[in-house]
Every structure is written in C-alpha cells, then in structure tokens.
N, C-alpha and C positions, 0 to 999 in steps of 0.2 A: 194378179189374182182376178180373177171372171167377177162382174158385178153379179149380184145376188136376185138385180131387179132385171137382167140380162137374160140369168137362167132361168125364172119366171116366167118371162112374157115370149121368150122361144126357146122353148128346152127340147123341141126337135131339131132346132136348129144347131141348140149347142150339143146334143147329141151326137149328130153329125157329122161338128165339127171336131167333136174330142174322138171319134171315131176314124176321120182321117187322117188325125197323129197317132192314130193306133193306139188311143185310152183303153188299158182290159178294164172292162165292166163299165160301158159310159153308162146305159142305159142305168143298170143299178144305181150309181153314184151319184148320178143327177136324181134321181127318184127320191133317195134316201135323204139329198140335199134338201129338196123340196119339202120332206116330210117333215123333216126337222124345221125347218122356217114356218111350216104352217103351225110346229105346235110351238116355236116361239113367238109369233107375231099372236095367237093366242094367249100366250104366257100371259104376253105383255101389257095384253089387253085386259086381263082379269085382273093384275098389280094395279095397271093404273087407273083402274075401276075402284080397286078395294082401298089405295091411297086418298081418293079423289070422298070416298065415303069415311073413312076416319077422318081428312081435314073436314068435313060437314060436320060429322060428329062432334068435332073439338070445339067449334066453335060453337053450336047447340048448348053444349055445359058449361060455357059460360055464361050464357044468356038463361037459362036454367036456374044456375043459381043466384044469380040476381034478383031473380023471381021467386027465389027460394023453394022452388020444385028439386029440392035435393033429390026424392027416389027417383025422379025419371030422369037426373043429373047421374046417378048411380047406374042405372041400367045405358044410359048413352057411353060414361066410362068404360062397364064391363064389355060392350060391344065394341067401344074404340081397342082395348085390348087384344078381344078375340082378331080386329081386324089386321092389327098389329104384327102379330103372332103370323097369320095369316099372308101378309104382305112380305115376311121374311121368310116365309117356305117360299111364296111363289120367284122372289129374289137369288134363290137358292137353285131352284129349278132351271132361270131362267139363265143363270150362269153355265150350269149344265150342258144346256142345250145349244146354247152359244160357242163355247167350246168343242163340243159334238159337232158342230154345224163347220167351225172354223178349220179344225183337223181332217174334214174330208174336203174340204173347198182349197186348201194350198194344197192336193194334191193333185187338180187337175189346171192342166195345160193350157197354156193361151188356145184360143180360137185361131185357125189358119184363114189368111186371105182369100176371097175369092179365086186368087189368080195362083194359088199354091198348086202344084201339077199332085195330081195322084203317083202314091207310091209308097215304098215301106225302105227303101234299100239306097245308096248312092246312087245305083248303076240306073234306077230311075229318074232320077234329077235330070232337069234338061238345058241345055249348054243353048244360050239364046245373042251373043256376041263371043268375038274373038280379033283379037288385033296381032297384027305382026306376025313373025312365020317363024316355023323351027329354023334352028342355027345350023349351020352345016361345020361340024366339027373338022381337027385334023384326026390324022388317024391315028396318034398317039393321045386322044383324050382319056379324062381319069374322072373319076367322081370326087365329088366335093371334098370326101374326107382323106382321100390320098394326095389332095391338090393342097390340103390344108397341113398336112403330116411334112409334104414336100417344102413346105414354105413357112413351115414355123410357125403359121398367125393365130391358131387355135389349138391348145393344146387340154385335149380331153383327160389324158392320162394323170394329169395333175388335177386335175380339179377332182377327178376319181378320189385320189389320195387326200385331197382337201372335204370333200363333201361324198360326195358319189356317184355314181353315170347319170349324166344329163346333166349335167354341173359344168360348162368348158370355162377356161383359162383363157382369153385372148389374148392377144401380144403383139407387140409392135404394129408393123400395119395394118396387123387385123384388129386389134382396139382403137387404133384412130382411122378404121375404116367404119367403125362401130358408130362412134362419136359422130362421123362427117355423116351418116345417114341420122341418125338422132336431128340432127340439128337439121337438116334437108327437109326433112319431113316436119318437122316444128316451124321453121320457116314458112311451107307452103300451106301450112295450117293457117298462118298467121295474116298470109294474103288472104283464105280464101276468109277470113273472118271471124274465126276460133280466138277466144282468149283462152290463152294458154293459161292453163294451171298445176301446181304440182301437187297433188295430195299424196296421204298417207298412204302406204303400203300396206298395211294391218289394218283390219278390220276389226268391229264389234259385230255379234251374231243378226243383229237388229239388219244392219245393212247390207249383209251376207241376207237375209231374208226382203230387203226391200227391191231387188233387183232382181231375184229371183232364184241365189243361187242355195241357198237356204228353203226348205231342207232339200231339195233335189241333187245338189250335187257336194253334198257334205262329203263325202269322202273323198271326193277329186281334188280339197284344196287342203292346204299342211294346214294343222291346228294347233298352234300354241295353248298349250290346254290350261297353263298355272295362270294365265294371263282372261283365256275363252274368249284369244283373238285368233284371225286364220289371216294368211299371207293371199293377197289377192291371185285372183286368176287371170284378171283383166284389170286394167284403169278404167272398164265402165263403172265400177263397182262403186267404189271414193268416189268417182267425178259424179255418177246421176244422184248419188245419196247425197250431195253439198245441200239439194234439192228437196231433200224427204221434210214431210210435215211444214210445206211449204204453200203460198197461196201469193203464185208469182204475178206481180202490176202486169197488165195488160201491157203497158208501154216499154215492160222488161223484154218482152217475146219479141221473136223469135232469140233461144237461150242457145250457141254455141260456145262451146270448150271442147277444148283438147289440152293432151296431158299424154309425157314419156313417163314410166315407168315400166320396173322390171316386173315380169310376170310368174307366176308360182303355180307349176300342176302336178298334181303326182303322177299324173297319168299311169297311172295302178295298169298289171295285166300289158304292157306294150312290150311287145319286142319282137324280132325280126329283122329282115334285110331291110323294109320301108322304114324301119327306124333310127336307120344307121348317120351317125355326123350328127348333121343342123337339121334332120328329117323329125323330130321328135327330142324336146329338151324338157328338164324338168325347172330350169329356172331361164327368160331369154326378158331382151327388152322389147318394146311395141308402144307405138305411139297408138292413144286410140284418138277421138272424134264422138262427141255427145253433142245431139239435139234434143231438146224440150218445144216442142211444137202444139198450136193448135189443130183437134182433130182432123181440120176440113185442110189444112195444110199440110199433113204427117206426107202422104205418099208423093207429093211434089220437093219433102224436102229426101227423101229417101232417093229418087233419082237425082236431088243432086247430089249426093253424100257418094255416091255411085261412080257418077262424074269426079270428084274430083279425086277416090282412087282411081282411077282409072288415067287418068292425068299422070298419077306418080309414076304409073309401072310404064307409060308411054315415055315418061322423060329418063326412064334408069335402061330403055329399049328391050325389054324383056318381052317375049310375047306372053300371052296370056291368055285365059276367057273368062267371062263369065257366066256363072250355072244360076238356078233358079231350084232352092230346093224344096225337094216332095215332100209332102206331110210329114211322114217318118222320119226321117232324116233331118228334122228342123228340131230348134231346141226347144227348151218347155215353155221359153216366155216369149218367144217370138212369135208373130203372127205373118211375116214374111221376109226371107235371108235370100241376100245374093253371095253368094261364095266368090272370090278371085282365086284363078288358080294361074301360078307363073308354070310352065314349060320347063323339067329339066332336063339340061340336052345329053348328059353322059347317064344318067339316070332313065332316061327315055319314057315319061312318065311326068303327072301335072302332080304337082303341091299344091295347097290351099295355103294362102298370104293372109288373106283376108277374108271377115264376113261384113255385111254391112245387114241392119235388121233395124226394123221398124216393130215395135213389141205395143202400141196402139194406147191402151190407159192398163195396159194387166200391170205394168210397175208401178204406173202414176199409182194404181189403188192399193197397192202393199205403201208406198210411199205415202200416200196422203198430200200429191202435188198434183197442187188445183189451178184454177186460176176464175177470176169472175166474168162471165160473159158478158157484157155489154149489152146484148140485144134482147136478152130473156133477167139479167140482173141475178142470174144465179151462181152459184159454185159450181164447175165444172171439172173433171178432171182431165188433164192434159195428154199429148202421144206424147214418148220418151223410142229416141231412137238413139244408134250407136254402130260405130263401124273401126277396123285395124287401118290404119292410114303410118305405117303400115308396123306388120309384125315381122322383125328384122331375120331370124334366122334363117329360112326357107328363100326371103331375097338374093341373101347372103350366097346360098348353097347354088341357085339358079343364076348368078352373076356368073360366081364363077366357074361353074360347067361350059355356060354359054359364051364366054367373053375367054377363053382355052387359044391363044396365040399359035402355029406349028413351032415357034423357038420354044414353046415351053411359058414365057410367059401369060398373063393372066389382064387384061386391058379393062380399064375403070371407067365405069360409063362416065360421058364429057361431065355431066351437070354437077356428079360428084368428084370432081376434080381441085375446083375453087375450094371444098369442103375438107378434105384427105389431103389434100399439097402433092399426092401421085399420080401419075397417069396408071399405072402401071406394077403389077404385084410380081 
C-alpha cells in the first residue's frame, strides 16, 4: 500500500506513476485521497483540541470545589459534557473518514521503478539477456503432452476424474522426477543462503491482504468459504506474512527464506492451445525465494535473486531469457519484475518459469514490517522481495520437448541425475 505521506508530498509523481500501470482515474483518486486526509488530519485536530479542553476542564472542578465555587464547578461540568458529547461525534466522523480514505488507497497500485520500460501489453516488455540456444529437434519431435501420454508419467485424464482439468496425476518417473527437482532447487536455495521453511497452505484473509493479493486478486484464488481461508497462489504469501506486524533486529537483516509448496489458481476464463499439458495448471508445485531487505539494499539484492535463477536454468541446460516488464503488464504490488522465460522447443514458443520482483515497502506497509534505523533512531519500514526459483511445470514441459532423443527417448539434464536415479525417460 503507497505511504499516505508519499502521496502528499508528490502526488504528480505518484500520478504519474499510477498512470503508467494504466490506474483508470489516477488523477481523480489521488485527489480524492488527499481530500479525505486533509478533512481527517482536521478531524483529528479538533478531537484532540476538544479532549485536551475537557481533561482542563476536569481538573478545574476539582479545584473548584474545594474552593467551594460549586456554580462555576456546575457550569465547567455542563461544558466538560457538551465537550464530551462532542469529542464522540468527532470520533465518529473520524472513523468514517478513515475508512473512506483506506478503501480508495488499497486500490491503488505500487509505484513502478524508474527503470520500468513504457507500455500496456507483453509484446512491449523488453528481453534485455538470453543464455543458450534453441535445440535442434529430430524430426519425430512431439510436444510435451503427447511425450507425456507416450510415457505414462502424467496422467491428466485421472486427476480430471479426481478433481478437474488442471489437476495431473504423476506417476512413476514423472513423480520422482517431480520430487528430484523439488529437492534440487531446495538444495541450491540452501547454498545460496535461504533458510528453508515450510509454512501453511491456507491462508487467513489478513495475509491474503498483507502481500497484496487481497483484494486485487480475490477471485483468482479458491476460497474455503466455511473456514474464510483461501489456498495460496504462491509460497510468497505464508513465507513474507511469518514477518507481518514485525519490527525485525537490525542484526536479523538481511532476512532470506525459501519454501516448496503446492500452488492453487483458478485461473478463471483460460483456455486454448497455449494452455494445453503443463502450459497452464490449476494446482503445480514451485519453490519460491523471500527477501526482507534494507531500502538502500533492495535493487542489489534483486539482481542477485536474478542471478541465482538464472544459475538453475544454466545448470538444467535449458535456454531461456530474461524480459523486463512494462508498466501494464507488472502486477499491483510490484515496483519492478523480471520474467524468465525457458524456450519450448516442440512448442516453438517461450514459457514464463519465473518472476523475480522487488515490491519496495508497498507490502512492508499493509505488513507493518519495520525495522529501526540506526542512523536517524527511527522506525522504518523495510523492501520485501520475492522470486519462482523455480515453478516446476513449464521446466517440466521445456525439458522434455528439448531434451527429445531420435530413438524416441527423452535425456535428464546430468545435475538431476544424482536426484531421479535416471538418466533417461
């Protein structure tokens, strides 16, 4: 959520910026925000004017009548009353307007980085790295979900019958190819300095709202409604919220974790040939990656977050790039995302694996995760970043398009070898 003293003291700035994530009506919304904090920071000032004159008063009546000036002990009462009375409209008001103020401020959008490129659409996003080269298939290649049908290891058709499409079944090698990238990618978490954590699944609406996804993307995620828990979208969600209503030691920072868990989207409205197989699921697993960083640190720690996906998809040999996305196309709480997209080579066409995003303090300040600054002795609030390190189906699907033998078999990158016990599907 945008600090309040942010929009204040540059609200063409943030105009601007809510304008090149495409905010309808920034101008009005910021106006209207403003309008509202001027007549509560008025409110607030008359309560605690009118408070500040009743505890005068209170104390007057008793000195009063000690002195036995009962009528003018009577008329300071009847005023302490009036003020009374008075100080509980303005308390009233004051809730009001606060609420008014609060319902139009979580509806707008982090600020974009200066380095965010102009645009509204993907096809402006701009591709700024690229490693590795397309694969040069045999001529009998197949796409993922006929290599999958061929080979047994994912079976959709069951899990249809168990749940409903976007639901797959894995099986034999394809569940202990599941597991050996699970563990691969936890591993290389664990070098790179990540305490691994496992949290819940389920959420409370609090922490659906402290990371941003609340209320923005309420209907993209299943809701347990007897419960008014919702099945995460991410492991950002549990892992950055361990943190909410926090005020972390200086000597705790710099805060990494990482954490596998299964991922839950409905992803309402999807279908098509791009959604076909491991293109689009409504439940997969994914390892994410959470930093809590100092502000002056956030974009050094975002390149490295950068770095070491980029590590994984080099060690599984997939080629890939990465993009830089335009205003539009970035989500509500980020202030700057790198997309990874892996290469599919029977598909002939990039996936997105990964985002990596630095969202600045807009979560720290729904969170209330602070930390004390040392050099000024105040409460600060802190950058929260986060990245897919990695999200397994889309690896999955570009493994095996790309890694297509002419005998028909299917070749396991070396690294997960030691991790699966196969070379070879």
């Amino acid at each position: 959520m945008l600090q309040l003293n942010t929009i204040r003291e540059n609200r063409e700035a943030v105009i601007a910026g809510l304008e090149r994530k495409y905010f309808k009506d920034a101008t009005v919304t910021v106006d209207k925000v403003l309008d509202l904090d001027k007549q509560r920071r008025q409110t607030q000032q008359e309560l605690d004017g009118a408070l500040a004159q009743a505890n005068g008063l209170a104390k007057q009546i008793g000195q009063l009548m000690k002195e036995g000036k009962k009528e003018e002990a009577e008329v300071a009462k009847a005023q302490t009353a009036e003020l009374k009375t008075r100080s509980k409209t303005l308390e009233e008001d004051l809730k009001v307007l606060e609420n008014e103020q609060n319902a139009l401020l979580v509806l707008l959008p982090n600020l974009p980085h200066q380095s965010v490129p102009p645009g509204r659409t993907p096809e402006e996003n701009v591709e700024f790295y690229a490693w590795g080269e397309k694969p040069t298939l045999p001529q009998n290649a197949k796409p993922h979900w006929e290599l999958i049908e061929e080979k047994n290891i994912i079976d959709f058709k069951l899990g249809t019958k168990i749940t409903g499409a976007g639901f797959p079944v894995y099986k034999g090698k394809g569940a202990r190819l599941q597991r050996a990238m699970i563990q691969f990618f936890l591993d290389e978490a664990n070098k790179a300095g990540y305490l691994e954590v496992q949290p819940p699944i389920l959420i409370n609406a609090e922490s659906g709202f402290g990371t941003g996804q609340l209320p923005d993307k309420e209907g993209q995620m299943y809701h347990a409604t007897a419960d008014d828990l919702y099945l995460i979208p991410t492991a950002e969600v549990p892992i950055t919220n361990l943190y909410r209503d926090v005020i972390v030691a200086e000597n705790e920072l710099p805060v990494k974790m990482a954490g596998y868990t299964p991922c839950f989207r409905r992803e309402a409205g999807s279908w098509g040939a791009h959604v076909r197989g491991l293109n689009r699921l409504h439940q997969f697993d994914k390892i994410e990656i959470v930093q809590i960083r100092k502000p002056a640190e956030s974009y050094g720690a975002l390149e490295e977050m950068a770095e070491h996906v980029k590590g994984l998809l080099q060690k599984l040999e997939l080629h890939f790039r990465i993009i830089r996305l335009c205003g539009g196309d970035m989500g509500f709480a980020s202030a700057l995302t790198y997309d990874f997209e892996v290469w599919s080579g029977a598909q002939a066409r990039w996936l997105e694996c990964s985002s990596v995003s630095n969202f600045e303090t807009f979560q720290a300040n729904r969170l209330k995760l602070r930390y004390k600054n040392p050099e000024t002795g105040k409460t600060e609030l802190l950058h929260t970043l986060n990245g897919s390190a990695l999200a397994l189906p889309r690896i999955v699907a570009a493994m095996l398009e790309n890694n297509q033998q002419p005998d028909g078999s299917i070749k396991i990158p070396q690294v997960l070898v030691p991790y699966c016990g196969f070379d070879s599907i």
